[in-house]
C-alpha positions in Angstrom: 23.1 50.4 42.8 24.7 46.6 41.7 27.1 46.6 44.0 26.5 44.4 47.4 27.0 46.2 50.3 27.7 44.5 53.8 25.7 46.2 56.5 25.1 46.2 60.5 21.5 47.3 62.3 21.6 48.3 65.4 18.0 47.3 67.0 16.8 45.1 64.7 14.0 43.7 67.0 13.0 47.0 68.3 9.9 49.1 66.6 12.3 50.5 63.7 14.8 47.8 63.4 12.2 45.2 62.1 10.2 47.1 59.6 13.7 49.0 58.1 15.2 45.2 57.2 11.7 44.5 55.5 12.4 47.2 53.7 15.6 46.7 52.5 14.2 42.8 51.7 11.1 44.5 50.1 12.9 46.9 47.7 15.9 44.0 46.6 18.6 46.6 48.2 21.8 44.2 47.6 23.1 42.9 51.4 26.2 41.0 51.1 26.7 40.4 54.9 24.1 41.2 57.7 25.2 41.9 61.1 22.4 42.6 63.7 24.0 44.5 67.0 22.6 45.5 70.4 23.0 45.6 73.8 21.7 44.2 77.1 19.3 41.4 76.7 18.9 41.0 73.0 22.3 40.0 72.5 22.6 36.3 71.9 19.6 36.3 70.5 18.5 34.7 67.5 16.6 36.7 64.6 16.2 35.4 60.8 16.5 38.0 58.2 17.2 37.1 54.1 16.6 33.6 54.7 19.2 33.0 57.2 19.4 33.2 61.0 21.8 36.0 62.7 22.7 36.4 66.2 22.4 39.6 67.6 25.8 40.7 68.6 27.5 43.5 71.2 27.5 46.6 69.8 30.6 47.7 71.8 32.1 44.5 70.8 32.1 44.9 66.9 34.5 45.0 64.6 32.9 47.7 62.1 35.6 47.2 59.4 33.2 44.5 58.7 30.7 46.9 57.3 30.1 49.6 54.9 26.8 50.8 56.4 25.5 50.7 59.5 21.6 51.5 60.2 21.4 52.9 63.8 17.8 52.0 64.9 18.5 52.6 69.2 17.7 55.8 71.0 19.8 58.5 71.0 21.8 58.0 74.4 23.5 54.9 73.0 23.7 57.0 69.3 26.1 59.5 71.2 27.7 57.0 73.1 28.3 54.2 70.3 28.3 55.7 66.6 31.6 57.2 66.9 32.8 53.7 66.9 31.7 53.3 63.6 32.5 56.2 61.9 35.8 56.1 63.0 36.4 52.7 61.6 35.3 54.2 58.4 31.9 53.2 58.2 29.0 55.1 56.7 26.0 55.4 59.7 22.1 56.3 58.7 20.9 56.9 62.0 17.2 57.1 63.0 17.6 57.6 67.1 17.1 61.6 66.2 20.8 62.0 68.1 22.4 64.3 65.1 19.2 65.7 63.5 20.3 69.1 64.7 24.2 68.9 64.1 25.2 71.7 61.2 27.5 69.6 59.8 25.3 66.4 59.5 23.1 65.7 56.5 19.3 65.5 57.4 17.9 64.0 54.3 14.2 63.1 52.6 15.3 61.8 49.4 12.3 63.1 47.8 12.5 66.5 49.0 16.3 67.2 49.2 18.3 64.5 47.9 21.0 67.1 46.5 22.5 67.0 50.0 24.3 63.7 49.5 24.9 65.2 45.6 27.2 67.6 46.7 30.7 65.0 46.1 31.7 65.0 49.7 31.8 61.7 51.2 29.5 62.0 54.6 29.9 59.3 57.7 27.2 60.5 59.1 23.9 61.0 57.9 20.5 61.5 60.2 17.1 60.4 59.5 14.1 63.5 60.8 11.6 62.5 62.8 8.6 60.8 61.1 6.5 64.1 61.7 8.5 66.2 59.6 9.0 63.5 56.8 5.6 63.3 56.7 4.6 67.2 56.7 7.6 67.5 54.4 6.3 65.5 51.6 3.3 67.4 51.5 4.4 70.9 51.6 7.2 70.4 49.3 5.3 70.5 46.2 3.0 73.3 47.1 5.7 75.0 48.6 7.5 74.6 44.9 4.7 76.1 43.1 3.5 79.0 45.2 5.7 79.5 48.6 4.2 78.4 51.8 4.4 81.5 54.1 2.9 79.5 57.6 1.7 76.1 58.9 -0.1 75.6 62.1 -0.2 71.8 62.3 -1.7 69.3 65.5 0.3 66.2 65.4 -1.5 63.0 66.9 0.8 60.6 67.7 0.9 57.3 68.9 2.5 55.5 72.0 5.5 53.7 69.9 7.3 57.0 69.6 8.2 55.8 73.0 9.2 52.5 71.2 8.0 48.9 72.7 8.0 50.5 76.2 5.3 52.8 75.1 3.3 50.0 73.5 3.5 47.6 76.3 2.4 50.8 78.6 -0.6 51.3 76.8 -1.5 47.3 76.7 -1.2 47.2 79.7 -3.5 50.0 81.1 -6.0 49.4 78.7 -6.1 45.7 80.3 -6.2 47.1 83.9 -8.9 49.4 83.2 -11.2 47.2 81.1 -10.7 45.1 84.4 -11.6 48.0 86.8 -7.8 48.1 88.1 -5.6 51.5 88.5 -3.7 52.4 85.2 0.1 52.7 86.0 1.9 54.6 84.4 5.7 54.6 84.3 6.5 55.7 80.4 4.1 58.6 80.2 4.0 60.9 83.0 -0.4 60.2 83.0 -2.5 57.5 81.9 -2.5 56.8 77.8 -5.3 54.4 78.3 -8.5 55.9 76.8 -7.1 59.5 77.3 -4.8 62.2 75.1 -2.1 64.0 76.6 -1.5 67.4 75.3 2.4 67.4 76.3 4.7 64.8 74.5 8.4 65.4 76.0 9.8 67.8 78.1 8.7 71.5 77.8 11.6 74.3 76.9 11.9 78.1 77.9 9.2 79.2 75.0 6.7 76.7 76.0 6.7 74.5 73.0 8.0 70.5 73.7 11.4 69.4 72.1 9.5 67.4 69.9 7.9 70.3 68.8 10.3 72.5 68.1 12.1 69.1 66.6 9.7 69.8 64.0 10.8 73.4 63.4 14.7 72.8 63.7 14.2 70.0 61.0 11.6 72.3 58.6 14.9 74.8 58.5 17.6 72.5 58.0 16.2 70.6 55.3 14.7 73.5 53.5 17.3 76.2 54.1 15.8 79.7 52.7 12.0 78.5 52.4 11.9 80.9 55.6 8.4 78.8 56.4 6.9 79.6 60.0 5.7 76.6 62.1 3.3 76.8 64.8 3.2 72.8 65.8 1.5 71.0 68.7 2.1 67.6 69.5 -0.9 65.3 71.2 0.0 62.2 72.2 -2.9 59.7 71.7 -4.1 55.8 72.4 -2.9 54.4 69.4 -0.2 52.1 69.1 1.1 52.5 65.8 0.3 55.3 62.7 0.0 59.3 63.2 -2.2 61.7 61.6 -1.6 65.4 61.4 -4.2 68.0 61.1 -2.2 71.2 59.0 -3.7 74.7 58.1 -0.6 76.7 56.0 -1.2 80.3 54.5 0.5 80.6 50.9 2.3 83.0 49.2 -0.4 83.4 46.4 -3.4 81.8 45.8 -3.8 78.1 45.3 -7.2 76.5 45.2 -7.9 73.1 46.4 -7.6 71.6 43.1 -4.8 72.8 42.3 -3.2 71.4 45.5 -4.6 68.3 44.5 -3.4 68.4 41.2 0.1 68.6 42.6 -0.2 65.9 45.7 -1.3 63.5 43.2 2.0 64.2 41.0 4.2 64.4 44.6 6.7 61.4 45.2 5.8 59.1 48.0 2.3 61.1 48.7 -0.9 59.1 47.8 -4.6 61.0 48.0 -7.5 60.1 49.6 -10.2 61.9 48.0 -13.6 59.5 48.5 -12.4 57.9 51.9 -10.5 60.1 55.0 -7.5 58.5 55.4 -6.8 57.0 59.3 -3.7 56.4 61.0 -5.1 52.7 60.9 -5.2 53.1 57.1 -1.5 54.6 56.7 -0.3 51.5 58.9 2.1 49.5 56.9 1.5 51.4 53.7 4.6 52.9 51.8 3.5 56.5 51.0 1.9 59.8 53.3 -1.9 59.8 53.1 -3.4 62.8 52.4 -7.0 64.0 52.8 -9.7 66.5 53.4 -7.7 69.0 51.3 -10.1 72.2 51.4 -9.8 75.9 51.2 -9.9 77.9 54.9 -13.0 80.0 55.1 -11.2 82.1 57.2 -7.9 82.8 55.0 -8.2 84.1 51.4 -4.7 82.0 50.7 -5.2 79.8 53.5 -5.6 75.4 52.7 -6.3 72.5 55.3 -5.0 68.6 54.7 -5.2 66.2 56.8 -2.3 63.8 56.5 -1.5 60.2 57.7 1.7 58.0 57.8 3.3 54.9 59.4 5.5 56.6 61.8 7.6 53.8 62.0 7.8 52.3 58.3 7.2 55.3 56.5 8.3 57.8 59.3 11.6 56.2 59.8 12.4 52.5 58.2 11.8 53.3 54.9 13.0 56.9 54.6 16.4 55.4 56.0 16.5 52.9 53.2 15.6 55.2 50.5 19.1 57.1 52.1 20.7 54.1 51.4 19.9 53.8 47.8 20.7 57.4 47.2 24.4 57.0 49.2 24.9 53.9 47.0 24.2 55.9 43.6 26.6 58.5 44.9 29.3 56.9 46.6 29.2 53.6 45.5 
């Protein structure tokens, strides 16, 4: 794409606003004009992207004629309350909050797994970024899933307090401060203490006993890979980390594949790195471009059964830079 483009991000301070512009600084995507929006306190304040200070600016105040993309980087109640507004004004909106992910008529998109979704010549306003745990699974099962059909995953998702964004991390802080001082762990974020603990619950529970996160997970799998008819079994563990999740994935295939093999084709997947000598860590993944994958082994107890062990960013990988890889691929086909 040559063409500059003048763009908006909503929540460019929070947890996905700041690493999503050092992606689009890191990878030279061509910003004309940079408006940073928000609400509450971060308006008026002062942030310096591209060499230049911006001011963050009301959201509900904005003139989106100004823009032809707008990175939405809130949470979803101020998604379904404020993206309209830029739509409307016919702007093009990536939008990370999770809001849309389930819309029929929305594009979900991983531009390495189904990038033919914005190849299709209609012009979409509104395009949806998954959740950093299917991005993540995605890129792996993709390419074995190409080779010999993936016919069931159970997967354990370990993930860390900044799915909560900066009021997860500041919740965790602070109860690991009061209890290395002997002081009661409050906890207003998480419904129990993060601190030194794992909480088997992430979200509210629905009718089937699975969290919405969860079956986030399994709405997403479908959506994006329409036909693959793959069965998901996830559980999500919320963990005392504050950045970087790993999940732990046993899948049955449709024919044999040995461990090599599956090697063979991770080390040929786009985006995917493996970790052969050293298990990767969430610590590991953090900051790093690509899905970490590790442990890859045959399951003693399946004849076509595999285990990985995969980490990522959740927040540049997971969601910044997946929403800038969008980008590129709206500017080769609309620009």
């Amino acid at each position: 794409m040559s063409a500059s483009v003048s763009i908006a991000v909503v929540g460019a301070a929070g947890v996905v606003g700041e690493p999503l512009l050092a992606a689009l600084a890191a990878r030279k995507f061509p910003v004309d004009s940079l408006y940073c929006l928000d609400e509450g306190e971060a308006v008026g304040e002062t942030l310096r992207h591209f060499g230049k200070s911006v001011t963050v600016e009301a959201l509900t105040e904005f003139d989106f004629t100004q823009v032809q993309l707008l990175f939405f980087c809130g949470d979803a109640r101020l998604a379904r309350d404020s993206i309209h507004l830029a739509t409307e004004a016919g702007c093009t909106v990536i939008d990370c909050s999770g809001a849309f992910s389930g819309e029929y008529d929305v594009p979900l998109v991983i531009p390495e797994v189904n990038p033919q979704v914005l190849e299709d010549g209609l012009r979409h306003t509104l395009i949806a970024n998954p959740s950093p745990v299917t991005i993540a699974l995605l890129l792996a099962l993709k390419p074995l899933h190409d080779a010999v059909g993936v016919e069931r995953v159970n997967l354990t998702t370990f993930e860390p307090v900044s799915v909560a964004g900066k009021a997860g991390i500041d919740e965790l802080a602070s109860q690991t401060v009061a209890l290395l001082n002997m002081k009661a762990a409050r906890s207003r974020v998480f419904p129990q203490q993060i601190a030194f603990n794992a909480l088997a619950q992430l979200g509210p529970v629905l009718e089937n006993g699975y969290t919405e996160g969860e079956m986030k997970v399994v709405w997403e799998t479908q959506k994006i890979l329409p036909g693959a008819d793959i069965k998901l079994n996830p559980t999500a563990v919320l963990v005392p980390l504050f950045y970087g999740h790993g999940i732990s994935v046993n899948l049955e295939t449709r024919a044999y594949l040995s461990a090599e093999e599956a090697r063979v084709l991770l080390s040929a997947a786009p985006g995917v790195s493996l970790h052969d000598e050293a298990i990767p860590s969430p610590a590991d993944a953090t900051r790093c471009d690509t899905v970490c994958i590790g442990r890859i082994r045959e399951d003693i107890s399946h004849p076509q059964g595999l285990d990985l062990w995969i980490t990522a960013d959740n927040l540049r990988r997971g969601s910044a830079l997946n929403a800038v890889q969008i980008a590129e691929l709206w500017g080769k086909c609309y620009m």
